[in-house]
KERO-127403 format. One record per residue (C-alpha): x, z, y; residue in three letters. Coordinates in steps of 0.05 Angstrom, whole numbers, plus 5000, padded with zeros to 4 digits. Layout:
<pts>
PT      x      z      y   drenkol
PT      X      Z      Y       ALA
...
</pts>
This chain:
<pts>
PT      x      z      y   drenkol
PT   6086   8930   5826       UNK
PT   6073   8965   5763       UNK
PT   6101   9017   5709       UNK
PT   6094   9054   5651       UNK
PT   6071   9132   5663       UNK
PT   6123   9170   5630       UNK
PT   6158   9243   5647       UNK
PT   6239   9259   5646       UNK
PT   6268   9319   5672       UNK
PT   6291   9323   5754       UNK
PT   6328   9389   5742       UNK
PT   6269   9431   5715       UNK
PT   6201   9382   5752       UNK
PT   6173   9329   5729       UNK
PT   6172   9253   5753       UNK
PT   6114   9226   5785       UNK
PT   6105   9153   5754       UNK
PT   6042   9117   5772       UNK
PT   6014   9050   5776       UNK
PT   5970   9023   5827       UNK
PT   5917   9013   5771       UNK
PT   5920   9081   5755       UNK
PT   5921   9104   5827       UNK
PT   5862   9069   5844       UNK
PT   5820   9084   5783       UNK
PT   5831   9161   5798       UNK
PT   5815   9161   5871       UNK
PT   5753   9117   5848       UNK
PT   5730   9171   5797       UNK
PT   5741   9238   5846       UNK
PT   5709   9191   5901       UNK
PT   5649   9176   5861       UNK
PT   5629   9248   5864       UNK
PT   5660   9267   5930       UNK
PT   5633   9211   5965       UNK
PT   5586   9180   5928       UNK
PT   5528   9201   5972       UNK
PT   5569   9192   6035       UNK
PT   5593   9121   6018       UNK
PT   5563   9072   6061       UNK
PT   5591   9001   6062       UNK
PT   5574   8926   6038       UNK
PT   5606   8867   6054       UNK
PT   5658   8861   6101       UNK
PT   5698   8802   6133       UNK
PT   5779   8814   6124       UNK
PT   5808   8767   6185       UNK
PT   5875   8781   6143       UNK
PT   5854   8749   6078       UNK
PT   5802   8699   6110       UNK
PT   5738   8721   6061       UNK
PT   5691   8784   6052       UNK
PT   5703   8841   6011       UNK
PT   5660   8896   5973       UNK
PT   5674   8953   6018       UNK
PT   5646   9025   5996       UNK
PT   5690   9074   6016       UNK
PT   5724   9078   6088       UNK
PT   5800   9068   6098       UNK
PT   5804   9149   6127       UNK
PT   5769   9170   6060       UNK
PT   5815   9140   6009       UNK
PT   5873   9165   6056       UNK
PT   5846   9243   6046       UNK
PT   5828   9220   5968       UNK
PT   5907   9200   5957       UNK
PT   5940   9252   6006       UNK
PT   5947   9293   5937       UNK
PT   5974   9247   5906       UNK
PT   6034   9243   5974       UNK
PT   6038   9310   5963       UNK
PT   6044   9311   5888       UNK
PT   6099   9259   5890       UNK
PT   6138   9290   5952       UNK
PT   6147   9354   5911       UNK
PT   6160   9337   5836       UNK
PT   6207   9277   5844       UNK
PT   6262   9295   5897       UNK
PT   6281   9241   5958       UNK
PT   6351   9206   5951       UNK
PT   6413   9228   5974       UNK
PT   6434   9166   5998       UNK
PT   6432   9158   6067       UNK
PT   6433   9092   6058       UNK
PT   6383   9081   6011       UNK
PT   6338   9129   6062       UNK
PT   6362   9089   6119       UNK
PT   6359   9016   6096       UNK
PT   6269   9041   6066       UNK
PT   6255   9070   6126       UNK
PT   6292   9001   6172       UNK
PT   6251   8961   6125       UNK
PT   6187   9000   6144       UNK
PT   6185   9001   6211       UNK
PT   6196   8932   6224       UNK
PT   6151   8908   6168       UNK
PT   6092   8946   6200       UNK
PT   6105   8929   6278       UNK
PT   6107   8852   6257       UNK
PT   6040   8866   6216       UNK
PT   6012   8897   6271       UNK
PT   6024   8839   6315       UNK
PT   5992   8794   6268       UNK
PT   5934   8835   6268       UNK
PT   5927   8886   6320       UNK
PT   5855   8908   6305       UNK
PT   5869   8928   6242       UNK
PT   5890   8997   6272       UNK
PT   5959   9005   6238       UNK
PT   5998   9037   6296       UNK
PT   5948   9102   6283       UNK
PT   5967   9104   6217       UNK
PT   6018   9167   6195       UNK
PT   6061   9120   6158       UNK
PT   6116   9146   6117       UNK
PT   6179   9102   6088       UNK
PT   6213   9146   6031       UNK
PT   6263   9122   5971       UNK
PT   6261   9176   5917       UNK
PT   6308   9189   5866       UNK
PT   6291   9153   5802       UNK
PT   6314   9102   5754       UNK
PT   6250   9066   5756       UNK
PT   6244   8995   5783       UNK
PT   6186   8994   5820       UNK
PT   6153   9009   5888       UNK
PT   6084   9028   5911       UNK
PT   6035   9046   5971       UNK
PT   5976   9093   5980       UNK
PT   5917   9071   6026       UNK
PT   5947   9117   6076       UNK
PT   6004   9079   6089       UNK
PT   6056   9122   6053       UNK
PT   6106   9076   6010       UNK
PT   6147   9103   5959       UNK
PT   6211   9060   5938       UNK
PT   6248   9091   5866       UNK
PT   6322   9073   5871       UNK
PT   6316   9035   5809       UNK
PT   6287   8984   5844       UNK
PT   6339   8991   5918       UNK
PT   6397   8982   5865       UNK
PT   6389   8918   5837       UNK
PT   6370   8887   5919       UNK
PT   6419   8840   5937       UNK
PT   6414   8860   6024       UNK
PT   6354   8892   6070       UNK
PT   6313   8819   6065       UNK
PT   6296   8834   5990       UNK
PT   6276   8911   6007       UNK
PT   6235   8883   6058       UNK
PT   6211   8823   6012       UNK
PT   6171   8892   5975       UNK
PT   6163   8933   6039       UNK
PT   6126   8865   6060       UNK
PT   6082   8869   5991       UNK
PT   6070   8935   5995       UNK
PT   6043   8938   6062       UNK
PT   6000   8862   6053       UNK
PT   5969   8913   6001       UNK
PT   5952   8965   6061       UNK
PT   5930   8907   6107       UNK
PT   5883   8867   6057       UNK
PT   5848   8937   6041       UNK
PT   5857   8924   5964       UNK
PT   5842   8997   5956       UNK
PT   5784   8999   5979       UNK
PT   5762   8939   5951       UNK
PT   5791   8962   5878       UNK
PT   5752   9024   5884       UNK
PT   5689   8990   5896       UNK
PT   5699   8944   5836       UNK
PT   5713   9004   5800       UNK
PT   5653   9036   5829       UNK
PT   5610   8972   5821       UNK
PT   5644   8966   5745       UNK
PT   5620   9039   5730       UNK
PT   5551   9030   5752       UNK
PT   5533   8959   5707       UNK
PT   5559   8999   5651       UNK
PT   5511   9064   5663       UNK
PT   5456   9023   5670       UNK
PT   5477   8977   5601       UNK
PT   5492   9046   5560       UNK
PT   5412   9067   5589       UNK
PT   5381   8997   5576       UNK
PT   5423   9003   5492       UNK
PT   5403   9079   5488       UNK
PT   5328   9059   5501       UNK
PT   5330   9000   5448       UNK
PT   5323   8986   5379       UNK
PT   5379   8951   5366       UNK
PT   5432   8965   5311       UNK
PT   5492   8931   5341       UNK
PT   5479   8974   5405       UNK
PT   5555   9006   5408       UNK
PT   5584   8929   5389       UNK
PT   5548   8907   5445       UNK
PT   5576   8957   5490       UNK
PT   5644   8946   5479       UNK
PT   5629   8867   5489       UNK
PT   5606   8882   5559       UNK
PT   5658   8935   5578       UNK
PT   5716   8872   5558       UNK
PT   5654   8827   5594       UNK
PT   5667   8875   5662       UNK
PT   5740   8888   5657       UNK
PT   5757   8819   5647       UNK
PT   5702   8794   5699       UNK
PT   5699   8841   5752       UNK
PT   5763   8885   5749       UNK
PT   5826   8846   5720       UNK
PT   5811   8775   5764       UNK
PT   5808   8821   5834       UNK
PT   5879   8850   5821       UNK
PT   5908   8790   5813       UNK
PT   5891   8764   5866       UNK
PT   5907   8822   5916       UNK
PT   5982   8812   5886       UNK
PT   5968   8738   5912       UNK
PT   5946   8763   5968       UNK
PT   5998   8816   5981       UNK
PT   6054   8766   5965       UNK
PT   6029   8723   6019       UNK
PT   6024   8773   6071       UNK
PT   6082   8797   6057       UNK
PT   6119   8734   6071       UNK
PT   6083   8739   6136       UNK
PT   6109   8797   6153       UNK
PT   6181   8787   6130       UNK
PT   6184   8721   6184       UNK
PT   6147   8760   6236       UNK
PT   6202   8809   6220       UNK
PT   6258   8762   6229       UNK
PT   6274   8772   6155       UNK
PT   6296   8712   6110       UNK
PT   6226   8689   6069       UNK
PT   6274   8652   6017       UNK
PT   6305   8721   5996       UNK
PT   6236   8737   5973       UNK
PT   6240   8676   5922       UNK
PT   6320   8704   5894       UNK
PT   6286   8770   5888       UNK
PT   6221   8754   5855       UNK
PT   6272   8701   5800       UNK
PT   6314   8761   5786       UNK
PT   6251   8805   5768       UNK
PT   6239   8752   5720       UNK
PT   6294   8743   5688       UNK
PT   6300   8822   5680       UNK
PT   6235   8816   5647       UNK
PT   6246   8800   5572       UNK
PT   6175   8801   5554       UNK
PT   6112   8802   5607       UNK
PT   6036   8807   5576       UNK
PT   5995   8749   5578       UNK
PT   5971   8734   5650       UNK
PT   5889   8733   5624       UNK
PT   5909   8806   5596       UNK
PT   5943   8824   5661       UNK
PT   5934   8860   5723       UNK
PT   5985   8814   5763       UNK
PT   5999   8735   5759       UNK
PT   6055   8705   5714       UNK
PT   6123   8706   5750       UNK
PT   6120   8628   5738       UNK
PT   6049   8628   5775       UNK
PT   6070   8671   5828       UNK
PT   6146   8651   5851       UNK
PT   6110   8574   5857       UNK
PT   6055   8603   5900       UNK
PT   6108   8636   5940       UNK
PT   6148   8581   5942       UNK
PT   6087   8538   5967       UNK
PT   6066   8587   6029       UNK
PT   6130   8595   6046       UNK
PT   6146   8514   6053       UNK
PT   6080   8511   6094       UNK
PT   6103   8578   6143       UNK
PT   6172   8552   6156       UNK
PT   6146   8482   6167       UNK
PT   6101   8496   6221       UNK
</pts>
């Protein structure tokens, strides 16, 4: 899920605001240098998503990479209040993970130091680091109907963890960074007049190619996971569908999907709709 960076006062600290593009694209530029020599990694097959991915950085490295950014959050926007709200993130968690960990029990989740916490903000929106620490705003806990729409983006969040979409976003990143090196070395050594024209044409070329494409389909991908995990859960799938329609409607205005890091709510509540027609069929 996504939203706009901004800062408000907590008392005297700041709010941590991120999205997962952001995220991603920071721990891919301190991981270039940091691990850049260590990085080691190709393709790899993901049993959860059923294809190979560009993997160049190891699941316990992004988890050191974004334990800042844990940190950072844990002590500039302050945990709820509500007991409940704690209560019904951290329910939501556990159950989410143990039914994704019987769906795939090599992926090693039960040695992951997960962490389940709602903080207090106004922001509707919810995210994950690699490491398996999901943050939930109570922006987003307030307008929840019951516990099967928490975990309808507990489910998301942790598809996200499962299908390794960090890893694989920072080696798009990584692979991004490097074609446009070598196309700023190969228009630095030429004649050409139109050299910065043509750069710009193949940075759109590479974010719209490479970068842009892969998120949306780890949202895809998360979304069906997540429906996965909400049935192995014994959580009600449709809830997902009410929650995902009310997003919508709160959403006045949305980019255009080809400009957009994440499918059209039209595009995504129908491919919901369609994996969760084939799960409860079976």
């Amino acid at each position: 899920m996504t939203a706009a960076r901004a800062v408000r006062p907590h008392g005297e600290r700041p709010t941590v605001r991120m999205t997962r593009r952001e995220l991603v694209q920071g721990l891919a530029s301190g991981a270039v240098v940091a691990f850049g020599g260590a990085a080691v990694g190709g393709c790899e097959q993901n049993p959860a998503l059923g294809r190979e991915q560009l993997v160049l950085v190891s699941d316990g490295a992004l988890a050191q990479l974004s334990a800042g950014v844990w940190h950072e959050a844990r002590a500039t926007t302050p945990e709820t209040r509500d007991r409940a709200a704690r209560a019904r993130v951290r329910r939501a968690g556990g159950r989410i993970v143990e039914a994704a960990h019987r769906f795939f029990p090599r992926r090693g989740l039960d040695s992951y130091d997960w962490e389940f916490v709602a903080f207090e903000d106004e922001q509707v929106n919810a995210w994950v680091l690699p490491g398996g620490k999901v943050g939930f705003y109570t922006g987003i806990l307030d307008i929840m109907d019951n516990d099967d729409q928490v975990a309808t983006v507990m489910g998301h969040e942790v598809g996200h963890v499962v299908g390794r979409h960090a890893a694989e976003r920072y080696s798009q990143q990584v692979l991004a960074q490097g074609m446009m090196v070598a196309a700023n070395v190969a228009l630095a050594s030429s004649d050409s007049r139109h050299s910065r024209e043509i750069a710009a044409v193949l940075g759109a070329g590479v974010t719209f190619g490479i970068v842009l494409p892969y998120s949306r389909r780890h949202e895809y991908e998360a979304d069906r996971l997540g429906v996965d995990f909400m049935l192995g859960a014994r959580y009600a799938a449709p809830e997902a569908l009410r929650f995902w329609e009310a997003m919508a409607a709160r959403s006045a205005r949305a980019p255009l999907e080809f400009m957009s890091t994440h499918p059209s709510d039209a595009n995504r509540i129908a491919a919901m709709h369609r994996h969760i027609a084939v799960r409860t069929a079976a």
